[in-house]
C-alpha positions in Angstrom: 19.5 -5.5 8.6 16.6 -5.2 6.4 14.5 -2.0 6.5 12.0 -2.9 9.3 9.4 -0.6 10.6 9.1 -0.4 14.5 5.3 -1.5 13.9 6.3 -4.5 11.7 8.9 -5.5 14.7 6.3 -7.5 17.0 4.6 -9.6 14.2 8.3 -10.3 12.8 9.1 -11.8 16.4 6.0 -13.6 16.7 6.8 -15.0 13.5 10.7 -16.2 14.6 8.8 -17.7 17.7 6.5 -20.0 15.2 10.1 -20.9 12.9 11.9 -22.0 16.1 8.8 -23.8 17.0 8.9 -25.5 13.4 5.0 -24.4 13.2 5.9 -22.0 10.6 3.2 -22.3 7.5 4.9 -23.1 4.3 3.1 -20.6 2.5 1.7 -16.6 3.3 -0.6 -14.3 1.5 1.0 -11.0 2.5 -2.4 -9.0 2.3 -0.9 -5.5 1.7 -3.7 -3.4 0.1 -2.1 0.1 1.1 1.2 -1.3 -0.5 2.9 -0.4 3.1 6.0 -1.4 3.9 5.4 -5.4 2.7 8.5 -6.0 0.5 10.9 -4.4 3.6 9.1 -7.1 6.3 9.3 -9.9 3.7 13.0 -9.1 3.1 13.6 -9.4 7.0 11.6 -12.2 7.6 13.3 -13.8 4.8 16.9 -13.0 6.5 15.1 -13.9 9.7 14.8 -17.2 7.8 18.4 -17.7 6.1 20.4 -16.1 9.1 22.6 -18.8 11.1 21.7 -17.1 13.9 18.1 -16.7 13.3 18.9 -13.1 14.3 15.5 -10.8 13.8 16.1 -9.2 10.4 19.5 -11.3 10.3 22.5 -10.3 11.8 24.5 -9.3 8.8 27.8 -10.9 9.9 26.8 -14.7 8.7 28.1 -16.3 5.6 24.5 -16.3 4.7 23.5 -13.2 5.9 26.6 -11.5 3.7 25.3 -13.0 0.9 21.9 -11.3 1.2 23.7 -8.3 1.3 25.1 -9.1 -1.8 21.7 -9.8 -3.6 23.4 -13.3 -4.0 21.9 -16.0 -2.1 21.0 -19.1 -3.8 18.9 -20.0 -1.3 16.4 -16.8 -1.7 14.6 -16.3 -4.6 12.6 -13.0 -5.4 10.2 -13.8 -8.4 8.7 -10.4 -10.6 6.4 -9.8 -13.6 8.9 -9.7 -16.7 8.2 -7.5 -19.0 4.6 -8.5 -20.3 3.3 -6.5 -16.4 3.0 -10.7 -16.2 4.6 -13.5 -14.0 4.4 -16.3 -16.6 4.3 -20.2 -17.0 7.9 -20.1 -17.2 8.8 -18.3 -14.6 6.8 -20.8 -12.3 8.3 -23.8 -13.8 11.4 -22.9 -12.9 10.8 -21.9 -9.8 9.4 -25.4 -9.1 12.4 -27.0 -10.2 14.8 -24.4 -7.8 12.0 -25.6 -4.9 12.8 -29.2 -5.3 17.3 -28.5 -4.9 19.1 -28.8 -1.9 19.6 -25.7 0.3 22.9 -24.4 -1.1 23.7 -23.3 2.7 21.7 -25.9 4.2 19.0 -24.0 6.3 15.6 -23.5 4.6 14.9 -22.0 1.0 12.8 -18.6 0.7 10.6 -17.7 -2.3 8.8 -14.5 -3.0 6.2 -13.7 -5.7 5.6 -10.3 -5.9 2.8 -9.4 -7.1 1.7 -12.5 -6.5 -2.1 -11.2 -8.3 -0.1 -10.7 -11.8 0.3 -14.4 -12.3 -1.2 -15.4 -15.1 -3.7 -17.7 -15.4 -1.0 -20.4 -16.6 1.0 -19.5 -13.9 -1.5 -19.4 -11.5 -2.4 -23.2 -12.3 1.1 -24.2 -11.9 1.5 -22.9 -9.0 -1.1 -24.7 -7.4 1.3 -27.7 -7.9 3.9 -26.1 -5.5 1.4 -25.1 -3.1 -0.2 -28.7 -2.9 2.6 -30.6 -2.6 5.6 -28.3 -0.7 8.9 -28.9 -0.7 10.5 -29.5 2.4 11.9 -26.3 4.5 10.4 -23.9 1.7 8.8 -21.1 2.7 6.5 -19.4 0.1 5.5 -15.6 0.3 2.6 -13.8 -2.2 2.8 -10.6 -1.7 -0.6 -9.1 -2.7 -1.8 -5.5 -3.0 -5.4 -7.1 -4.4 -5.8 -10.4 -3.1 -9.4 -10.7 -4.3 -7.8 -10.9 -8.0 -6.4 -14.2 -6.6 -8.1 -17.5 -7.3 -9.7 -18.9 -4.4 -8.0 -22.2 -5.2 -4.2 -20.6 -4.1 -6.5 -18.1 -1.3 -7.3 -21.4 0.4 -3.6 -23.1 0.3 -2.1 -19.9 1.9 -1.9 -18.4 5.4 -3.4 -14.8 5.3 -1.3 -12.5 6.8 -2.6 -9.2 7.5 0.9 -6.7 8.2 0.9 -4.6 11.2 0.3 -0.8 10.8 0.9 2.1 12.8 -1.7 3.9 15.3 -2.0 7.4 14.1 0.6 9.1 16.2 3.0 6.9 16.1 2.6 6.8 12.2 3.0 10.7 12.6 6.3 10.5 15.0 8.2 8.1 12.7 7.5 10.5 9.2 8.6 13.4 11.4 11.5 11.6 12.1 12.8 10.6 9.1 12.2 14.2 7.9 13.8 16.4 10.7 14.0 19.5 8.8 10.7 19.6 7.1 7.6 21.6 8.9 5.7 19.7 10.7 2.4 21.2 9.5 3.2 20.1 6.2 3.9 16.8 6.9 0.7 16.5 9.2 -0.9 17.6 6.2 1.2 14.8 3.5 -0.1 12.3 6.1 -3.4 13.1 5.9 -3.8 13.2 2.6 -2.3 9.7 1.8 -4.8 8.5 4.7 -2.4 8.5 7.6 -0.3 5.8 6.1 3.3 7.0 6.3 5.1 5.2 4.3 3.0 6.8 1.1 3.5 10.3 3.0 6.9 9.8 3.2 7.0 8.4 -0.8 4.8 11.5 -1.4 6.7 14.4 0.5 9.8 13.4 -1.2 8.0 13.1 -4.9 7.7 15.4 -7.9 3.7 15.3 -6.9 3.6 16.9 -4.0 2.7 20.5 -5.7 0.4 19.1 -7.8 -1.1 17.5 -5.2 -1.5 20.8 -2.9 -2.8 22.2 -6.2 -5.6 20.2 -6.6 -6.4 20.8 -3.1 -6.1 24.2 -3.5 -8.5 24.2 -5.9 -11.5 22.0 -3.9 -11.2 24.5 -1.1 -11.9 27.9 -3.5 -14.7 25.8 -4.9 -15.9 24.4 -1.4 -15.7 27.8 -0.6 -17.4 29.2 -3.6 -14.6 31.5 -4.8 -14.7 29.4 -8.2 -17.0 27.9 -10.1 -17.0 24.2 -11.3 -15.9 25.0 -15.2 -13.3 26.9 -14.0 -12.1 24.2 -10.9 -12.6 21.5 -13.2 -10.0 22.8 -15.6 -7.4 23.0 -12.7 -8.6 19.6 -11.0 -8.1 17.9 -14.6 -5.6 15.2 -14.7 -5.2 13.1 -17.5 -2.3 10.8 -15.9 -4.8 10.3 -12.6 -8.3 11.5 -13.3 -9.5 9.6 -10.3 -7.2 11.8 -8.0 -9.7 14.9 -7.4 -12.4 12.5 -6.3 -10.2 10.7 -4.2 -8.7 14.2 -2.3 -12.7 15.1 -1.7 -13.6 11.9 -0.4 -10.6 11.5 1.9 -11.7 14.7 2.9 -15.0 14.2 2.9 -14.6 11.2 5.6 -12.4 12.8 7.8 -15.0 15.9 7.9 -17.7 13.3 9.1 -15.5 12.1 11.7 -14.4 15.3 12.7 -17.8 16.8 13.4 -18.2 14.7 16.4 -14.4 14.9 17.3 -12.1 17.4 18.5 -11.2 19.4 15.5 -7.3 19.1 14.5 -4.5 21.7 15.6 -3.0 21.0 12.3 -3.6 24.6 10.3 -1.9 22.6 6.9 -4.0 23.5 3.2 -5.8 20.0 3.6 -7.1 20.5 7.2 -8.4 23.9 5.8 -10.4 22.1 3.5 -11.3 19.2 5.9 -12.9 22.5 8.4 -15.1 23.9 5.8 -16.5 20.9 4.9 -17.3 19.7 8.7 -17.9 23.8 9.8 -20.3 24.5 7.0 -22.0 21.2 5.3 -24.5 18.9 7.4 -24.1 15.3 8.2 -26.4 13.9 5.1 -24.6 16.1 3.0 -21.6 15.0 3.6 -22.5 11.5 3.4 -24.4 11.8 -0.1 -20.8 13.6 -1.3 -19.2 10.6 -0.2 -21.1 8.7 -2.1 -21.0 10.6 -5.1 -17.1 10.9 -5.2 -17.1 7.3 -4.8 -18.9 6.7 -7.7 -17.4 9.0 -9.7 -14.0 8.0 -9.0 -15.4 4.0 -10.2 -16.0 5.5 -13.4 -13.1 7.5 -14.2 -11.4 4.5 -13.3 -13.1 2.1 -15.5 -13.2 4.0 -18.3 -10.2 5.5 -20.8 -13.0 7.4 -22.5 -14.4 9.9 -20.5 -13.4 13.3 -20.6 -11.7 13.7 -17.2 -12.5 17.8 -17.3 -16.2 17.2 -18.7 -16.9 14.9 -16.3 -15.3 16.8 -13.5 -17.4 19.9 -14.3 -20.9 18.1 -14.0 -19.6 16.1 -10.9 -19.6 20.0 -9.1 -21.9 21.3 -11.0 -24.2 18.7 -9.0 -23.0 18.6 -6.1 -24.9 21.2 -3.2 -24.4 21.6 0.6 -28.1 21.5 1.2 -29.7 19.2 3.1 
């Protein structure tokens, strides 16, 4: 069975429900912003799809099914940028022509573009023919961390479809799960920094930038806390790879800090909850709001520009930036 996530599990069923209706749309936009889990639920929905038995996530035991499992199915194709970062013209055209043969095992045919925002503008255009005139029992998936960057024109011809996610404890319970020998704390703390999405946390905790990562956090809270100034912060916060990541770290921090000061504050004692406390213990509401918006704007230009000096630019961004009301 495909990976399936036990929060992806109700949609996936609800979704078998519309295919043995035969109300399933011929073609999704798999809005997927956080990049959470949307190739795994794609996967099962296509072997959900191809399965003779139509078993949720397929039932591995089918001629078809084994053929999945062999990354051979003729039926299922899984269409990728080459190696321009691009899916081209090409590509497109020949997946047309595969839309328009026979089922090789006589059930449906599945197709996958993923990222379906790299097309390029060609492909894009050709695609449109697919999408306005479907081939029968073909089901087309974009999988889309930016849907915006899509033209409106394929927006329009797709059913949105907006994955399922996790409430925050249950999110929680499934990384400590899958990681039974790691301290909790610390993977409280992994999950809050990625934003409580555990898939990232779990991608993260597992990752070479993990240490890093606590670095930099290590680093905002002596600075938060005034035990170092911003020249000397900004030259351990500076990341040429990622020089959007210490502005992202403060404003994740920054939000949860807002919410926190009308909330219960968190058990967790982890090195991103410490700096989370200060901020809510020690800097007022509008404060915390106009640092918000500062790291926000700062990390839109370090983003948009190759230019800047990540360190110079990090060193005025705290040099300006003041707890006072």
């Amino acid at each position: 069975m495909s990976r399936l996530f036990s929060w992806q599990v109700p949609q996936l069923e609800q979704l078998r429900n519309h295919l043995f209706k035969q109300d399933l749309a011929h073609a999704y936009l798999i809005d997927d912003p956080a990049g959470e889990g949307s190739q795994g639920f794609v996967q099962a929905l296509a072997s959900t799809i191809l399965c003779e038995q139509t078993e949720l996530g397929g039932c591995s035991g089918c001629p078809s099914c084994q053929l999945q499992n062999a990354g051979s199915h003729s039926d299922l194709l899984w269409v990728t940028p080459e190696d321009s970062k691009q899916i081209k013209i090409e590509q497109i055209r020949s997946v047309i022509e595969w839309s328009h043969q026979t089922p090789q095992q006589g059930r449906a045919k599945v197709l996958v573009l993923d990222p379906a925002d790299r097309m390029n503008v060609y492909a894009t255009n050709s695609l449109l023919k697919l999408l306005e005139e479907p081939a029968p029992n073909t089901y087309l998936f974009l999988i889309s961390t930016s849907p915006a960057r899509l033209l409106p024109t394929i927006r329009s011809r797709c059913q949105r479809l907006n994955l399922s996610t996790p409430t925050d404890e249950e999110g929680l319970r499934w990384l400590i799960e899958t990681s039974p020998d790691a301290d909790p704390e610390l993977l409280e703390d992994v999950y809050a920094i990625t934003g409580r999405r555990p898939i990232s946390a779990q991608a993260l905790f597992d990752s070479e930038q993990m240490a890093p990562r606590f670095a930099m956090i290590s680093a905002l809270n002596e600075w938060i806390k005034g035990y170092s100034g911003p020249i000397e912060t900004a030259r351990r916060l500076a990341a040429k790879e990622t020089p959007s990541l210490p502005y992202d770290l403060l404003y994740r921090a920054t939000a949860i800090a807002q919410r926190q000061q009308f909330l219960p504050q968190s058990m967790n004692r982890g090195v991103f909850q410490e700096l989370i406390d200060e901020l809510a213990l020690n800097w007022s509401t509008k404060a915390l709001s106009r640092l918000a918006d500062e790291c926000g704007r700062a990390r839109s230009l370090s983003g948009a520009s190759n230019n800047l000096n990540a360190e110079l630019s990090l060193e005025h961004f705290l040099m300006t930036q003041s707890k006072a009301v």
